[in-house]
C-alpha positions, 0 to 999 in steps of 0.5 A, spaced: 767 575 271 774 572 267 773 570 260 777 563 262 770 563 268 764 563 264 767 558 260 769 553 265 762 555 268 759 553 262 763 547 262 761 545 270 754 546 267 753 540 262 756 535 267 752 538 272 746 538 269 747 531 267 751 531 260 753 524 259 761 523 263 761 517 259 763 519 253 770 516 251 772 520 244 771 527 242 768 527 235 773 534 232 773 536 225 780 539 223 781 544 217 787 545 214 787 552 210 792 550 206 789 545 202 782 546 204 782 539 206 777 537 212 777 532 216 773 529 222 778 527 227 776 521 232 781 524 240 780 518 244 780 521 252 786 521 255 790 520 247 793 525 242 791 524 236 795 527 229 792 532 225 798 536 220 802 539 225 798 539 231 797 534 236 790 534 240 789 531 246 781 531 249 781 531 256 774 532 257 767 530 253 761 531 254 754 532 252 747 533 254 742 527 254 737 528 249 731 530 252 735 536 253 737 541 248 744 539 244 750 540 247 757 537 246 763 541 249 770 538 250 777 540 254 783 540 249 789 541 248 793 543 242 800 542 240 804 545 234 809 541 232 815 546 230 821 545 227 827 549 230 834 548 225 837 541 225 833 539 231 827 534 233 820 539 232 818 542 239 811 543 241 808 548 242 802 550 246 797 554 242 790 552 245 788 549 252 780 549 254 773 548 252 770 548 245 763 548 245 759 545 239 754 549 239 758 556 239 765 554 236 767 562 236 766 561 243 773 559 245 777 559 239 783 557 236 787 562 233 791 559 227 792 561 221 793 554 219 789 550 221 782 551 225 779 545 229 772 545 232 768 539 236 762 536 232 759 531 238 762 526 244 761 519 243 762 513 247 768 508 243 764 503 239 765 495 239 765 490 233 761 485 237 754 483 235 749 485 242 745 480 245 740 477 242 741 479 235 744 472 231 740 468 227 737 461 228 
């Protein structure tokens, strides 16, 4: 069996066991090994977000309901924004694939700048009240 293969088995088996498929943000967190600086990155599905040089896309999220054990995986794809002489960045792909939450040196990306690993899948939250909860 491929490397690539077990992992996207993997993957195949969260949705298939009834992981979540509406989960609409990817919870990523982000270290920058330059500065020791942490950051929790909300990667809206289907959206590239910023993180220093990078930008990630989230292609997939899922997540096991809670009567199961916990598991969130996520398809991304990292780019590098790199500087040629007197030009516009370029990207550069570094990363494309599933990381697992519950295993982040599973599917790796392998930087010596930054690291990124998913934390959970979630569904975009809204500001609005829900039925029922005004005052009278």
């Amino acid at each position: 069996m491929k490397p690539g293969t077990a992992l996207l088995a993997a993957a195949l088996m969260l949705a298939a066991n009834g992981a979540s498929a509406e989960t609409t943000v990817a919870l990523l967190q982000g270290l920058d090994k330059t500065t020791a600086r942490v950051s929790t990155i909300e990667a809206p599905i289907g959206k590239a977000v910023r993180f220093g040089r990078l930008v990630i896309t989230a292609r997939a999220c899922v997540k096991h309901p809670p009567e199961e054990d916990p598991e969130s995986a996520a398809f991304l794809q990292i780019d590098e924004l790199r500087q040629s002489e007197g030009t516009e960045p370029v990207p550069q792909r570094v990363f494309t694939g599933w990381m697992f939450a519950s295993s982040p040196a599973l599917s790796a990306m392998e930087s010596p700048i930054y690291d990124v690993s998913v934390l959970d899948c979630k569904t975009a939250t809204t500001s609005a009240p829900a039925s029922g909860a005004r005052g009278k």
